[in-house]
N, C-alpha and C positions, 0 to 999 in steps of 0.2 A: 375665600377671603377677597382675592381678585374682584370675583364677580358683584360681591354686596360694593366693593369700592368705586367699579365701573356705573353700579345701580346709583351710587348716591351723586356720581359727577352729572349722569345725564337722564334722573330721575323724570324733568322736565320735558326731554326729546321722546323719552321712551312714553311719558301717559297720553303727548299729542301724538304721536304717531298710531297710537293705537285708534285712539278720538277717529281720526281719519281711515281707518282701518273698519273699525267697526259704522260708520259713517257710511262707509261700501257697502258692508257687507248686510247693514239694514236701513238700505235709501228708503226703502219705501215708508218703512214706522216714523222717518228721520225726516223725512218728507212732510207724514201726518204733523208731525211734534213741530218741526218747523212752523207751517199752516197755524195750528194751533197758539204755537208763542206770538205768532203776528198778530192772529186775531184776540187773542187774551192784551196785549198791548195796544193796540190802535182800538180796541171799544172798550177798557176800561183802565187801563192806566194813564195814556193821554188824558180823554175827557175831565179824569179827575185832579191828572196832575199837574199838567202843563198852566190852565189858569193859574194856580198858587204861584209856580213857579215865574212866573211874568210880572204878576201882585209883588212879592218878593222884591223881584229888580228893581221896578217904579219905586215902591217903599226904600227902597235903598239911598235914592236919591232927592228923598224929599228932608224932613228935621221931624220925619214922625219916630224915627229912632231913636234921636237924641232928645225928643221930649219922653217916649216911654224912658228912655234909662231913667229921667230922673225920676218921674214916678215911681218905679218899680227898685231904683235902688234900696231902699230900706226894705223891701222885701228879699230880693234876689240874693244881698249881702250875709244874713244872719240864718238862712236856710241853707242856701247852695253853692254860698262863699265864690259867690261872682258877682260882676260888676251889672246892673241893672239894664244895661244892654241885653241882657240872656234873657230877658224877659222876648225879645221878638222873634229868637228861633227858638223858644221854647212853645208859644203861642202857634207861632204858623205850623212848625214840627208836631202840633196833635191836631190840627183842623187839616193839615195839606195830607199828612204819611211820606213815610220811605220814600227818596232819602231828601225832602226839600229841608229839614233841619241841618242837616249835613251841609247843604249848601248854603247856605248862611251863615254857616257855625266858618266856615273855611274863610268865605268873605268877607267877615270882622274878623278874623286873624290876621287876615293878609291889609286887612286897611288899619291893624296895630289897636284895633278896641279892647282887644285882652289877651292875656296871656299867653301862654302854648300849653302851659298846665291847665289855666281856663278851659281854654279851647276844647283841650283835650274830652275834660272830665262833663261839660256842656252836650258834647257828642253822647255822651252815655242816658242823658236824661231827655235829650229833645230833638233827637230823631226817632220818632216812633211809626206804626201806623195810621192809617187814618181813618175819622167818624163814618167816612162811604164807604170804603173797603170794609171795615170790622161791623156795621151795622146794613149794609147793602147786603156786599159778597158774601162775608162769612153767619149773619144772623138769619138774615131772609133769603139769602141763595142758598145758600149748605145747608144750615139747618131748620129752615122753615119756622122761625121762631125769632121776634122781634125782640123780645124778652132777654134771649139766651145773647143778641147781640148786645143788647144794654149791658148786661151783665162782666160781656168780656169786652167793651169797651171802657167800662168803669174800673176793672181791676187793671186793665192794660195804664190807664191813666194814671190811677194812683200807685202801682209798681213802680214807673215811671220818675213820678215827685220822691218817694220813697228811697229810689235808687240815689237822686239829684243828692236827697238829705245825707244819703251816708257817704259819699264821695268828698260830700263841703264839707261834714267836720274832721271828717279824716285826714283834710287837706290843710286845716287849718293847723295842723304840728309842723306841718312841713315848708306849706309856701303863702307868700303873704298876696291877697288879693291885689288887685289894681282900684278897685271899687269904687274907694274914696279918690280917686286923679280926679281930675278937672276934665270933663267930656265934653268936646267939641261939637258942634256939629257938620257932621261928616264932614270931617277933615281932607279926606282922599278922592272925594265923590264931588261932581256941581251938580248943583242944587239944580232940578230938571222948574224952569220956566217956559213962558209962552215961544222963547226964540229956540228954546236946542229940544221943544217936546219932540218932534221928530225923530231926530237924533236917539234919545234917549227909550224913546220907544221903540225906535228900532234895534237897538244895541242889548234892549231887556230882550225881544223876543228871538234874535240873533243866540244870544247864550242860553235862553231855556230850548230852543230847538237842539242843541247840540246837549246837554243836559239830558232830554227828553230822548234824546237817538241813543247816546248810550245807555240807559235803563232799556229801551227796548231791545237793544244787545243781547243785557244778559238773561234778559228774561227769553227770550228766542233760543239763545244760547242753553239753559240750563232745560228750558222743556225736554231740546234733544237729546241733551245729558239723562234727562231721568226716563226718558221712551229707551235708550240704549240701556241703562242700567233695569229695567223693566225686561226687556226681552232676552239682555246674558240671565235671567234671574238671579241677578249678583242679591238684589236687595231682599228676596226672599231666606236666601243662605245665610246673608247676614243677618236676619230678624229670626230665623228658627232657633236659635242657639239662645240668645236672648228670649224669645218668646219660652220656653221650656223652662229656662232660670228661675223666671220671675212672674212666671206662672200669668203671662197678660195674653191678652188676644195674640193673634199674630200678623193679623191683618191692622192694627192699633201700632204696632211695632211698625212695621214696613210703612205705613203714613207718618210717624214718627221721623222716622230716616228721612224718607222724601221731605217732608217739613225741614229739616235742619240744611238740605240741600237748596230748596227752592220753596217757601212756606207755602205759597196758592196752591199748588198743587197736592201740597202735604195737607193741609187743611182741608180740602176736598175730600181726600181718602180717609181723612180720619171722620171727616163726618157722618161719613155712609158706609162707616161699623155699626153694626146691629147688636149694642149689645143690651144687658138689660138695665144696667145702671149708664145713662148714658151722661151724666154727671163725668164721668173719665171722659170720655169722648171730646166734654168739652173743656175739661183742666189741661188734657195733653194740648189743645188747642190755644191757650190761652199761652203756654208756653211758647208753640211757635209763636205766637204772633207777640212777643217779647223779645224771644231773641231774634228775630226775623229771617234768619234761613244765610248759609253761606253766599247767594245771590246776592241777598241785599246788603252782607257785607262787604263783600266785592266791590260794588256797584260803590257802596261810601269809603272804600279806600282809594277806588279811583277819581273821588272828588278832592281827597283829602290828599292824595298824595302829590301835589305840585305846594303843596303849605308846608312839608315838611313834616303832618302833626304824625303822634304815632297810633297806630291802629290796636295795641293790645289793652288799653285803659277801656276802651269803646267794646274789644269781644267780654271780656269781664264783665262789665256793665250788662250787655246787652242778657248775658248768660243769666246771672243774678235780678235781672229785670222778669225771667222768663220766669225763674222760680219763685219769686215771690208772686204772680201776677196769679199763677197756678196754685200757689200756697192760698193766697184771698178767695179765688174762685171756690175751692175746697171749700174753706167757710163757708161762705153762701149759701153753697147747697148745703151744707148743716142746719138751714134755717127751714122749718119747715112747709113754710111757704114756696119755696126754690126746689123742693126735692124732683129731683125728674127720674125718680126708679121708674120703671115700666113694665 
């Protein structure tokens, strides 16, 4: 009894201590994985993300926000029971990916454009993946097939709006939007002209640089997380018990895991199962890349947690995001234009 009470006071000293333990005792794989998350980050997460994430800034500071609100309010309000402003990290949140919705979504909180329940339930719908990563990386990198990316960037999309839909009228028993207030234009922000462009330009790429250093964090960070869980064979032991259940690959299970860990990586493994109906291959995938893997929710609790918002509306979401996206997919290939038996 002692011992489970000592386990749960210093749970946290004891997983790092080990981290750095097995850190020793496999520099070398830890070395590769390391090498690996830098090079996965600086040639294709910068390139794709840091632009968005600077676009974002600028946009923040001009009245292109408080002119979409008012467009988009009578849409934004009677679907996703939020204030018309959700229309801009919902937009950039599917063209930029993980996590620049996130970031946006925090900085209209913090500049009092919506709620905290808003806020919240906004994070669930539109911070997604994005059209270079799921049609680049996962269509034509992993799976050699432009098709199958259209496919799970269409279901990732509309899972997505789908998710938004059932959070707004769920929310609508409970709390009353902000929607209808009177929207300023950016009330907390000045308005970037020809005297402070400077300034404001610098100050956008000041914050996406340190934005952009911590995703490379954990993406660096979690490589060598799944290279050390790769060589204890932890994730093999963990997938055999499961694989035998449920009668699935076993190789499909262990990319599985890795995906809920760190999704790129998962996503890689799962695509380069061989199996005959590869239609799985690509539903488990559509999953990860909905719920996006405990990195990239890391990664948006670390943005979100200086706002105060809470992070378990957003795991729900995301989780529920995965399953239906997987559920659509499914369909699809019921169609028999889409069938990929092999």
């Amino acid at each position: 009894m002692k011992i489970i009470v000592f386990v749960k006071r210093n749970l946290f000293a004891i997983v790092f201590l080990l981290f750095v333990i097995f850190l020793v005792v496999f520099s070398n794989s830890s070395l590769l994985a390391t090498k690996k998350g830098l090079n996965l980050w600086a040639n294709n997460v910068v390139p794709s993300l840091f632009p968005f994430l600077v676009a974002a800034q600028l946009l923040s500071h001009t009245n292109f926000i408080y002119y979409l609100s008012k467009l988009c309010n009578s849409y934004m309000k009677p679907l996703f029971n939020v204030p018309g402003i959700g229309a801009f990290p919902f937009i950039m949140g599917i063209i930029s990916g993980y996590p620049v919705g996130a970031k946006i979504i925090s900085s209209l909180y913090s500049n009092h454009d919506c709620t905290k329940n808003e806020a919240e339930r906004m994070l669930c719908f539109c911070n997604n993946s994005g059209p270079l990563f799921i049609l680049g990386t996962v269509g034509n990198g992993f799976y050699g097939s432009s098709i199958i990316g259209y496919i799970l960037l269409f279901t990732h999309i509309l899972a997505s709006i789908i998710v938004g839909i059932i959070f707004g009228q769920f929310s609508k028993f409970k709390f009353k939007s902000t929607s209808d207030k009177q929207l300023h234009s950016n009330p907390n922000l000045e308005n970037v002209n020809i005297n402070n462009l400077g300034e404001v330009l610098g100050n956008s790429i000041i914050n996406s640089i340190k934005t952009i250093l911590v995703i490379g964090g954990f993406v660096t960070l979690f490589s060598v997380i799944l290279s050390i869980l790769g060589k204890t064979k932890l994730l093999v032991i963990i997938a055999s018990p499961i694989s035998k259940l449920l009668h699935i690959n076993s190789n499909i299970v262990v990319g599985f895991i890795s995906g809920i860990i760190e999704f790129t990586n998962g996503l890689s493994m799962i695509s380069s199962v061989h199996l005959k109906n590869l239609s799985i291959n690509v539903c488990v995938s559509a999953f990860i890349l909905g719920f996006g893997g405990i990195s990239v929710l890391l990664q948006t609790l670390s943005i979100i947690s200086k706002s105060k918002l809470s992070i378990k509306p957003y795991i729900l979401g995301k989780v529920l995001q995965g399953i239906i996206a997987s559920f659509l997919t499914f369909m699809i290939f019921k169609i028999p234009f889409f069938n990929l038996d092999i």
